[in-house]
C-alpha positions, -999 to 999 in steps of 0.1 A, spaced: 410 -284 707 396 -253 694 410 -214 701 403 -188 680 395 -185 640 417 -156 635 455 -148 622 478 -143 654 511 -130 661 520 -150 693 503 -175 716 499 -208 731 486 -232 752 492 -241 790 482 -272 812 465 -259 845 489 -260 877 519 -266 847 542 -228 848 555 -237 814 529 -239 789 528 -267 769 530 -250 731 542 -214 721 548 -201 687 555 -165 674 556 -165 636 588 -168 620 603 -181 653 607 -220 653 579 -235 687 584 -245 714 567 -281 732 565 -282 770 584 -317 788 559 -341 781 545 -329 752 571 -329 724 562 -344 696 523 -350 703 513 -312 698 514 -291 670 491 -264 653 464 -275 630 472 -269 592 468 -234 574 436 -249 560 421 -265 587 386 -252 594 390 -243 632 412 -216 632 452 -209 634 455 -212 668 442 -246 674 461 -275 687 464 -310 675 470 -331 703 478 -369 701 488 -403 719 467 -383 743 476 -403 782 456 -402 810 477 -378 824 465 -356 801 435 -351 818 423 -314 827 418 -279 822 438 -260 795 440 -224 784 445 -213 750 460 -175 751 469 -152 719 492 -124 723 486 -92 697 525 -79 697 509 -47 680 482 -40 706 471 -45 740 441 -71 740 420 -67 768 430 -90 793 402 -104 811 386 -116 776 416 -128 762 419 -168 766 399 -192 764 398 -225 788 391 -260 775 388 -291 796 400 -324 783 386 -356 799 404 -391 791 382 -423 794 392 -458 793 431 -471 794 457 -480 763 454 -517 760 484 -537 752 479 -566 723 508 -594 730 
């Protein structure tokens, strides 16, 4: 998943129809996962080529499935709202299979 390619001060990233979003950070504050989701989301490395707001997302589950919203927060200014976040949808296909 992709947000923006620019440093941010605040933000994160919320599951549609979820009230908690599912990843904040704020620099120098330690982040926060939503239920569900700790462990298997995290921000893309410094260096990454999409940007330091993008999220790394993995064991993904089918109830994963859906619409997301990535929002960054500019503590230093007011963004204007209706451009600020982005929506991404994810679609899961096919089921874990189990080797015995």
């Amino acid at each position: 998943m992709v947000c923006a390619p620019f440093v941010v001060a605040a933000g994160g990233w919320s599951a549609q129809g979820q009230e908690i979003p599912i990843y904040i950070w704020y620099d120098s504050y330690p982040t926060h996962s939503g239920e569900g989701y700790e462990g298997r989301v995290s921000r893309v490395s410094a260096n990454s080529p999409y940007g330091l707001a993008s999220l790394n997302l993995t064991n993904i589950r089918e109830s994963d499935q859906g619409w997301y919203e990535c929002k960054v927060v500019f503590l230093n200014r007011s963004p204007n709202q209706h451009k600020n976040g982005t929506w991404f949808h994810l679609d899961v296909h096919g089921k874990r299979t189990c080797l015995t």
